[in-house]
mmCIF file as Biopython writes it, N, C-alpha, C and O atoms, coordinates in Angstrom:
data_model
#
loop_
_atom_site.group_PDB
_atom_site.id
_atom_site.type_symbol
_atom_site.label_atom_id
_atom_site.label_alt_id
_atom_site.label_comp_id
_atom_site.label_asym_id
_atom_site.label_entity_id
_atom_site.label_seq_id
_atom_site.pdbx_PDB_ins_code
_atom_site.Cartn_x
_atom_site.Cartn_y
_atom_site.Cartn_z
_atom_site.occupancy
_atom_site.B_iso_or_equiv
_atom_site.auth_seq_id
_atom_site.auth_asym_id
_atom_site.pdbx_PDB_model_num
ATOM 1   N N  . UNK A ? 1  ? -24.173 13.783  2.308   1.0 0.0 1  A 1 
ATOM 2   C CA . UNK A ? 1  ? -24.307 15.137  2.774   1.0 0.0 1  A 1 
ATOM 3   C C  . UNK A ? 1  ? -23.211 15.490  3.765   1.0 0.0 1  A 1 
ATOM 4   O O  . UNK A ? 1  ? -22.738 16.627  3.783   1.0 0.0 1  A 1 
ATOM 5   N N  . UNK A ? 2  ? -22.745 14.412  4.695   1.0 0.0 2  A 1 
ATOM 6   C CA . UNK A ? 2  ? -21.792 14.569  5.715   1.0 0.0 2  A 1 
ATOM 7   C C  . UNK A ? 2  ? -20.366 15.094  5.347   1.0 0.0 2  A 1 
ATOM 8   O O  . UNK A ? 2  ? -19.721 15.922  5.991   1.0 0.0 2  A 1 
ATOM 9   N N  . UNK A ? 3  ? -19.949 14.397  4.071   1.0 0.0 3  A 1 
ATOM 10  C CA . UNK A ? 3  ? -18.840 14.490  3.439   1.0 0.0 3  A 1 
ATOM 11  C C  . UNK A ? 3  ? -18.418 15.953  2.705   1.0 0.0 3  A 1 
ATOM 12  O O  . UNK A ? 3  ? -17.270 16.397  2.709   1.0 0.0 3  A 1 
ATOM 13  N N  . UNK A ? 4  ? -19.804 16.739  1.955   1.0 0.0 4  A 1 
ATOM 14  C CA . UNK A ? 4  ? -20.007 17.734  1.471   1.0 0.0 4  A 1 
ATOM 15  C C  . UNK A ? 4  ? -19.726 18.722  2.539   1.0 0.0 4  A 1 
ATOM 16  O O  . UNK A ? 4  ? -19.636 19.856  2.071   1.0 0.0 4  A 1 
ATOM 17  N N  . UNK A ? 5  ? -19.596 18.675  3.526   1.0 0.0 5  A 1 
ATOM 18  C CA . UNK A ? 5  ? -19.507 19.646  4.499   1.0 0.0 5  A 1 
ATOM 19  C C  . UNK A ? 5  ? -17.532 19.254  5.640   1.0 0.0 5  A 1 
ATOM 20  O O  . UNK A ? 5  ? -16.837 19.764  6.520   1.0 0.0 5  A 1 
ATOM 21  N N  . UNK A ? 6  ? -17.553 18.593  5.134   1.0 0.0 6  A 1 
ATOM 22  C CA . UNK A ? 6  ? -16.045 17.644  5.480   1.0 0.0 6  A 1 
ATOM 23  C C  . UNK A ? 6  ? -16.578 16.920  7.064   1.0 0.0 6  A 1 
ATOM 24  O O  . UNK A ? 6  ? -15.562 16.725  7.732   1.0 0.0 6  A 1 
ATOM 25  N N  . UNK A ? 7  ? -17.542 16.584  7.647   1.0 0.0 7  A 1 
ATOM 26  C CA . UNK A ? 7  ? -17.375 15.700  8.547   1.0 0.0 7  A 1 
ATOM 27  C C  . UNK A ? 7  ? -18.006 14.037  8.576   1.0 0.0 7  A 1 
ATOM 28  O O  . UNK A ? 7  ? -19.202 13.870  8.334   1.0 0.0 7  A 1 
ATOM 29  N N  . UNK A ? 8  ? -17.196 12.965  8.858   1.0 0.0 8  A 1 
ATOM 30  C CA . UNK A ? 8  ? -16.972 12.013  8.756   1.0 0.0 8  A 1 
ATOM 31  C C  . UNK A ? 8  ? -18.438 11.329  9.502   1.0 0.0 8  A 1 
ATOM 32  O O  . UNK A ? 8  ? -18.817 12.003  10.460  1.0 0.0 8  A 1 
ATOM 33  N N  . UNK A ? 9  ? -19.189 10.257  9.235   1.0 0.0 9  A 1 
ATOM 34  C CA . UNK A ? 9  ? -20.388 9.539   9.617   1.0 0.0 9  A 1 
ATOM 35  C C  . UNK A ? 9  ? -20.016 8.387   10.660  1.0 0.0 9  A 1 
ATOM 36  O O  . UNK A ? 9  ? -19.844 7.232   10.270  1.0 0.0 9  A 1 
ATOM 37  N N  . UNK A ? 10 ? -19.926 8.669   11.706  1.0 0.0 10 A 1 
ATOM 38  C CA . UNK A ? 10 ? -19.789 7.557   12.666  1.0 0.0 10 A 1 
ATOM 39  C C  . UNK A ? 10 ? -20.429 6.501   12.522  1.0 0.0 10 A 1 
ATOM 40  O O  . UNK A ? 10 ? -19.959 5.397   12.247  1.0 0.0 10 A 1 
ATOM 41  N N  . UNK A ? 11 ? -22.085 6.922   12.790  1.0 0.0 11 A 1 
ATOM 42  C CA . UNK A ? 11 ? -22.983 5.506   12.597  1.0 0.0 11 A 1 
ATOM 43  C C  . UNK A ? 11 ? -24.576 6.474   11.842  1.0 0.0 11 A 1 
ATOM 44  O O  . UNK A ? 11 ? -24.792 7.602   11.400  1.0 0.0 11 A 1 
ATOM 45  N N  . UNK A ? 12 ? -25.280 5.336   12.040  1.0 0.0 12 A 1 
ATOM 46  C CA . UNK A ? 12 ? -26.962 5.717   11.836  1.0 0.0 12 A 1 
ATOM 47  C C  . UNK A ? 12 ? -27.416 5.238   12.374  1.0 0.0 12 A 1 
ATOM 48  O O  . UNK A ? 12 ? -26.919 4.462   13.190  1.0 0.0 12 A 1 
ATOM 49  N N  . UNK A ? 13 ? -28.941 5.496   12.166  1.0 0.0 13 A 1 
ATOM 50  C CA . UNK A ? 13 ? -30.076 4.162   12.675  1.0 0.0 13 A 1 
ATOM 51  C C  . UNK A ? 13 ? -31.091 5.165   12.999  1.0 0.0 13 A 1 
ATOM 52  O O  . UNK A ? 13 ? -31.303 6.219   13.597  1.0 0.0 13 A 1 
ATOM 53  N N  . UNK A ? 14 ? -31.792 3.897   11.991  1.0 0.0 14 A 1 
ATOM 54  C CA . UNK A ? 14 ? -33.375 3.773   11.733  1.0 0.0 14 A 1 
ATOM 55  C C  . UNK A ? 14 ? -34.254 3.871   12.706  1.0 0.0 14 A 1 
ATOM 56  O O  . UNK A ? 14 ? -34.365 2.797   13.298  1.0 0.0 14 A 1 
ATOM 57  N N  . UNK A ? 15 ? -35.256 5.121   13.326  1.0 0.0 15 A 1 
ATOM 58  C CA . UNK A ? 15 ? -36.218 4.303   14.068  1.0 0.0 15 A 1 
ATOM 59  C C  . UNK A ? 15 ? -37.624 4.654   13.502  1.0 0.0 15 A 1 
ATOM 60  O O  . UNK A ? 15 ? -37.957 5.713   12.969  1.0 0.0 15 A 1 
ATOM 61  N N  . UNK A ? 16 ? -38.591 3.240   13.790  1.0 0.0 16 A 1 
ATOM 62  C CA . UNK A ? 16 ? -39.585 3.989   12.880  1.0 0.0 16 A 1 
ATOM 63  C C  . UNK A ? 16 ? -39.721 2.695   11.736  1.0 0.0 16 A 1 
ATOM 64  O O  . UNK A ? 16 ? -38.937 1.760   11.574  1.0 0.0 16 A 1 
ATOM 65  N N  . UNK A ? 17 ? -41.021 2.996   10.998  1.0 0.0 17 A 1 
ATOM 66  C CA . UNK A ? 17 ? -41.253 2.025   9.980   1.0 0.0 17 A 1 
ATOM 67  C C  . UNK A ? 17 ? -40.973 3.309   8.715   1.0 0.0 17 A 1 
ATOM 68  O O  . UNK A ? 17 ? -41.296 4.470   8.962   1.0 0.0 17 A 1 
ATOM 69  N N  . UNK A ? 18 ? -40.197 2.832   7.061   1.0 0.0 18 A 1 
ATOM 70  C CA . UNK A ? 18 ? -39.910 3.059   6.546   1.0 0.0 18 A 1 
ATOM 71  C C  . UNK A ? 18 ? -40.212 2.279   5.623   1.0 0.0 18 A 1 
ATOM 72  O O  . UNK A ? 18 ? -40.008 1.071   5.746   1.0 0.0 18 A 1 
ATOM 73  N N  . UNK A ? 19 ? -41.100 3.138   3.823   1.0 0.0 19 A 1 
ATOM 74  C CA . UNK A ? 19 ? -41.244 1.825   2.915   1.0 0.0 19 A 1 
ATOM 75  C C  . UNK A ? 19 ? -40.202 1.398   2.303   1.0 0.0 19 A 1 
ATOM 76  O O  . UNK A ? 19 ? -39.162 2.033   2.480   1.0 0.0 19 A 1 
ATOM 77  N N  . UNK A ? 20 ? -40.187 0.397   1.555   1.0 0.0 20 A 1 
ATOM 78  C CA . UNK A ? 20 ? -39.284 -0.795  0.992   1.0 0.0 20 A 1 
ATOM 79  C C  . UNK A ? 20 ? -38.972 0.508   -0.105  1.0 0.0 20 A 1 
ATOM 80  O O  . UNK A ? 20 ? -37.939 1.166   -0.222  1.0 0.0 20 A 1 
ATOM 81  N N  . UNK A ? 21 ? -40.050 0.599   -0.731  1.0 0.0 21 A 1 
ATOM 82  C CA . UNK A ? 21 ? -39.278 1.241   -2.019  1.0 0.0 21 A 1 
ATOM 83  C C  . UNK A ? 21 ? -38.666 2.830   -1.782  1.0 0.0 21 A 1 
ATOM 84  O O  . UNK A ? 21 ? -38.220 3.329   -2.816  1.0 0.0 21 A 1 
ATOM 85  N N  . UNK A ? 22 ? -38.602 3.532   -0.772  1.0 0.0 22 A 1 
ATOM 86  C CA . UNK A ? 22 ? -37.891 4.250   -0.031  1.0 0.0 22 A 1 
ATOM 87  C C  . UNK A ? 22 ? -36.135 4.388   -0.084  1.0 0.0 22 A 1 
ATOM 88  O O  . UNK A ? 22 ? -35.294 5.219   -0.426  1.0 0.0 22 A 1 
ATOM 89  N N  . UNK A ? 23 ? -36.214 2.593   0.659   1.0 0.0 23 A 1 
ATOM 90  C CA . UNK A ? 23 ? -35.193 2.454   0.977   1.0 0.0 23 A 1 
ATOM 91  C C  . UNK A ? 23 ? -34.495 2.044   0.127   1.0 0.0 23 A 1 
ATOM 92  O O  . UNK A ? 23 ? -33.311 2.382   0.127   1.0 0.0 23 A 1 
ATOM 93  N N  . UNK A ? 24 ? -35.170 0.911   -1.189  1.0 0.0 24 A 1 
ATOM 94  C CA . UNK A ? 24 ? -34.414 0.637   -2.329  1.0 0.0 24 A 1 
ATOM 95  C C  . UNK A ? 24 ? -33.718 1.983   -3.072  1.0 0.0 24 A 1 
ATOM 96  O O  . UNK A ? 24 ? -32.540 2.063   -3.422  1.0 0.0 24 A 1 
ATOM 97  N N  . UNK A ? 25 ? -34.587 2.850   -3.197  1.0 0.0 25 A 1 
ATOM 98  C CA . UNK A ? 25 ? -34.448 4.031   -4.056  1.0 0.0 25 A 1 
ATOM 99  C C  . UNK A ? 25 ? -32.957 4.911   -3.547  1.0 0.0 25 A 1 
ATOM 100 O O  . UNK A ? 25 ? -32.011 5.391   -4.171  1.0 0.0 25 A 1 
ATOM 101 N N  . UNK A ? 26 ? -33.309 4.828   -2.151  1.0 0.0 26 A 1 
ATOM 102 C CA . UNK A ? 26 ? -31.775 5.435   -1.637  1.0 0.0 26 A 1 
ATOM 103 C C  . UNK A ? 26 ? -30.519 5.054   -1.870  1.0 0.0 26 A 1 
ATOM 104 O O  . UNK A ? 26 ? -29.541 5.695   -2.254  1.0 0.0 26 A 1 
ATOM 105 N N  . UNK A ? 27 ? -30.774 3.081   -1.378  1.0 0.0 27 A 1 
ATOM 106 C CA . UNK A ? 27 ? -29.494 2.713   -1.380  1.0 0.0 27 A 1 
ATOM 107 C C  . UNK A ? 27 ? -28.858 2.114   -3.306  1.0 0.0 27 A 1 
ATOM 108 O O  . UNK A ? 27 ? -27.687 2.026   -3.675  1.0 0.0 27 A 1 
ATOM 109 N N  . UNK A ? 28 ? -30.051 1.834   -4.088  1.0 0.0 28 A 1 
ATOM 110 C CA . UNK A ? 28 ? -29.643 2.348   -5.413  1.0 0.0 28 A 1 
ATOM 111 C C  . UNK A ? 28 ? -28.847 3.859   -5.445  1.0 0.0 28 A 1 
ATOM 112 O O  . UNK A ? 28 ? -27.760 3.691   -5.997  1.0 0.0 28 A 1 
ATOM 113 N N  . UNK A ? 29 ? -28.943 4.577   -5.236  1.0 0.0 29 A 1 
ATOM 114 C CA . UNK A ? 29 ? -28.754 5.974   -5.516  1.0 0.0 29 A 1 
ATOM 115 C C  . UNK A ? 29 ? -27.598 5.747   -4.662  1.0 0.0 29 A 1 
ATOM 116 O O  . UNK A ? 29 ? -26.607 5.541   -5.362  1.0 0.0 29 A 1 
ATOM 117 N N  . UNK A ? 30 ? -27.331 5.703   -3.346  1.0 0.0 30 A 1 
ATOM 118 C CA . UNK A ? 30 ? -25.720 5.684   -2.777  1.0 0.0 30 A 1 
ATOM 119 C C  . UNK A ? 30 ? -24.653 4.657   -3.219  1.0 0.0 30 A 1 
ATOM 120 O O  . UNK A ? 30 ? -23.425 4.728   -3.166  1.0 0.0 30 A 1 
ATOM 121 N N  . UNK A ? 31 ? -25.567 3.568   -3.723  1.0 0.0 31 A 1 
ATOM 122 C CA . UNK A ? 31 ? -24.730 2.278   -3.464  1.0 0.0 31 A 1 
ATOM 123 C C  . UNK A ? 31 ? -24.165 2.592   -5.401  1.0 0.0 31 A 1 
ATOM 124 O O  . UNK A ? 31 ? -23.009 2.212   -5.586  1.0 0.0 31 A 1 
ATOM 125 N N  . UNK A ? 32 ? -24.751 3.101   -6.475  1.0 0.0 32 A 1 
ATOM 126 C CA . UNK A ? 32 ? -24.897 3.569   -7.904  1.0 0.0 32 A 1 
ATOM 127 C C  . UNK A ? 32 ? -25.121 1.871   -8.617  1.0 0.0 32 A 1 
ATOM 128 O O  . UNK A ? 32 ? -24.465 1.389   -9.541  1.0 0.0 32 A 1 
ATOM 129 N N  . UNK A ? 33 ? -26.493 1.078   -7.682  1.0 0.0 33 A 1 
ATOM 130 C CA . UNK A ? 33 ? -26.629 -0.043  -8.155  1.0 0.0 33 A 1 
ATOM 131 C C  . UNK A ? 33 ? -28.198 0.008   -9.115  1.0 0.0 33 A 1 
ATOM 132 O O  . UNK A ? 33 ? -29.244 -0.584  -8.848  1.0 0.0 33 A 1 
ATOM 133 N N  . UNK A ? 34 ? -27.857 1.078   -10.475 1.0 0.0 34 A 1 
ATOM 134 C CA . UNK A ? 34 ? -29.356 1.467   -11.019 1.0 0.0 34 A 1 
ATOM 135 C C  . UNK A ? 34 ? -30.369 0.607   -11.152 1.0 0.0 34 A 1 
ATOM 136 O O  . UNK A ? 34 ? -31.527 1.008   -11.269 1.0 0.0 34 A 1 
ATOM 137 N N  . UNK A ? 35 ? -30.083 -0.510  -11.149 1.0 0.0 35 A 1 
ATOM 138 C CA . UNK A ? 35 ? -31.086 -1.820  -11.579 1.0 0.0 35 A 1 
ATOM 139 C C  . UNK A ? 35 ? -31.509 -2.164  -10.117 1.0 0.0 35 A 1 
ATOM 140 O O  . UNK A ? 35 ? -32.177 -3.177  -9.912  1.0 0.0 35 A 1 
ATOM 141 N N  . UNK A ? 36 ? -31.189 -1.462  -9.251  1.0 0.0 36 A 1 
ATOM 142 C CA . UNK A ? 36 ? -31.894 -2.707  -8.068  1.0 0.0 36 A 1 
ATOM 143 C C  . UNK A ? 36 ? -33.498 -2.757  -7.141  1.0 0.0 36 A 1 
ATOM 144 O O  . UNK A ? 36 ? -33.789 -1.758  -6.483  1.0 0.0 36 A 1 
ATOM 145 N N  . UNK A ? 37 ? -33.901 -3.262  -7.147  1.0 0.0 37 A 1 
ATOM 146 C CA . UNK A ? 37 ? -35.552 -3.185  -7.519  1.0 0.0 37 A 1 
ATOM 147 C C  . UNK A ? 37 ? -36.083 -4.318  -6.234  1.0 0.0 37 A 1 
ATOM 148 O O  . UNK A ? 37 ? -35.323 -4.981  -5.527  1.0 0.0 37 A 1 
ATOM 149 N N  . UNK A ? 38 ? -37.411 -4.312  -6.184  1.0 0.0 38 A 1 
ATOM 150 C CA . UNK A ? 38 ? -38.059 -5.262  -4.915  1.0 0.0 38 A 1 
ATOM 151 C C  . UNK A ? 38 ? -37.576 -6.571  -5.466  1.0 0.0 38 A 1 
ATOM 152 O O  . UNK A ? 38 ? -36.836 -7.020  -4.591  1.0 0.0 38 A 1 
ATOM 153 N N  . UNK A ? 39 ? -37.609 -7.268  -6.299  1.0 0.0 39 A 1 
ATOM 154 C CA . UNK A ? 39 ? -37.098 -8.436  -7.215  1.0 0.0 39 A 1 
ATOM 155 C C  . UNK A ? 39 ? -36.106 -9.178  -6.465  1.0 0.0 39 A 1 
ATOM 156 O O  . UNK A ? 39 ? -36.016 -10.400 -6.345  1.0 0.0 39 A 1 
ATOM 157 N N  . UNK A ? 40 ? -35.387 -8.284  -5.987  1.0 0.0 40 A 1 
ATOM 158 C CA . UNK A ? 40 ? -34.205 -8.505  -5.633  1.0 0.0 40 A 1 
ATOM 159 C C  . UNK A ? 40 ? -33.679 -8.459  -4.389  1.0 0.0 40 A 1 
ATOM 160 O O  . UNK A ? 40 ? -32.487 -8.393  -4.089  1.0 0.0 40 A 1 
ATOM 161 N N  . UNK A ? 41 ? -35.056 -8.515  -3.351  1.0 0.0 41 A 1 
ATOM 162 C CA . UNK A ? 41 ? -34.856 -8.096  -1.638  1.0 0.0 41 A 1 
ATOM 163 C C  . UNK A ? 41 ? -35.660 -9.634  -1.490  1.0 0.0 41 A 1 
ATOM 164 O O  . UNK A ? 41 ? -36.787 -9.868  -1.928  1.0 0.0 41 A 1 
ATOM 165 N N  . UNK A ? 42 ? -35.009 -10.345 -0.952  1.0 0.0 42 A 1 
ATOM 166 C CA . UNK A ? 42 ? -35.794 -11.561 -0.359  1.0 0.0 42 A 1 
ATOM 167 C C  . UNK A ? 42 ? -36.844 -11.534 0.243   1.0 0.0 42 A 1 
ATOM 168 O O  . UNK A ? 42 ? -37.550 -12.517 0.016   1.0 0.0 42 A 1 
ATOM 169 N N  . UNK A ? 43 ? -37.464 -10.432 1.282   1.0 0.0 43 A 1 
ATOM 170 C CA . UNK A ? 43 ? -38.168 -10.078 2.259   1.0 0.0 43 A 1 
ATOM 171 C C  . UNK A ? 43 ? -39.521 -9.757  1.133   1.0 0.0 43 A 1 
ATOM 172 O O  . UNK A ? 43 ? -40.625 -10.253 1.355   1.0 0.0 43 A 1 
ATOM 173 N N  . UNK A ? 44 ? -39.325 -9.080  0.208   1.0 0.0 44 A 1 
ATOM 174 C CA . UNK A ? 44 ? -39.975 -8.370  -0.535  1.0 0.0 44 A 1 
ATOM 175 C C  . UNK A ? 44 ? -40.706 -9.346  -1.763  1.0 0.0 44 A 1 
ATOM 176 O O  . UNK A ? 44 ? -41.798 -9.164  -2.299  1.0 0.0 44 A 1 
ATOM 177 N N  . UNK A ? 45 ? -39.765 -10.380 -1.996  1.0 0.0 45 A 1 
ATOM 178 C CA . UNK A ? 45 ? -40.648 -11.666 -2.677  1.0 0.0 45 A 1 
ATOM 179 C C  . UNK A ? 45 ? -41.429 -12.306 -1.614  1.0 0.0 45 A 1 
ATOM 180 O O  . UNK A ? 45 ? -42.626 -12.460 -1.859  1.0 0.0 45 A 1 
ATOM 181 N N  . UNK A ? 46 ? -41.097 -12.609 -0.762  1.0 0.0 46 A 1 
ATOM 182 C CA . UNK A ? 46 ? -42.158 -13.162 0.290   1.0 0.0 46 A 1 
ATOM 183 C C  . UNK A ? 46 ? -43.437 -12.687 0.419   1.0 0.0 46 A 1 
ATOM 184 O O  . UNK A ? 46 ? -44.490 -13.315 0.297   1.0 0.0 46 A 1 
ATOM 185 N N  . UNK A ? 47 ? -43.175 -10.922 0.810   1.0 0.0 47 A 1 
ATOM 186 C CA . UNK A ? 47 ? -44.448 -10.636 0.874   1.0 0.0 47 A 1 
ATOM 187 C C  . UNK A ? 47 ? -45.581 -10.378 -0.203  1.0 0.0 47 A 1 
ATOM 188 O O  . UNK A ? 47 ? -46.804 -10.346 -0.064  1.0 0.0 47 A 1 
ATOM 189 N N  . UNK A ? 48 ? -44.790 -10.204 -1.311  1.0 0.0 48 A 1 
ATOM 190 C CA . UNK A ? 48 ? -45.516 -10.121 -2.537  1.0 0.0 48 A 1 
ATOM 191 C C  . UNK A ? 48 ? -45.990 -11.548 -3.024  1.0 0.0 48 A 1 
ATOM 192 O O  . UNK A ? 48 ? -46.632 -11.662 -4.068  1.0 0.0 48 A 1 
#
């Protein structure tokens, strides 16, 4: 969104609890990694 408007993203950050599949869904979608799924988060086999 930052870029669409021409200014550059210094940093972020999270505060707050956020779900897993949230965050998969995003960074699939930014990262254009379509396959990537709880399977594939270490944290996320553990708890399952």
């Amino acid at each position: 969104e930052a870029a669409r408007y021409g200014v550059p993203v210094a940093e972020t950050e999270l505060i707050g609890l956020i779900p897993l599949d949230a965050v998969l869904d995003t960074a699939a979608y930014y990262l254009q990694l379509p396959k990537l799924g709880r399977n594939q988060v270490i944290e996320a086999r553990i708890w399952d």
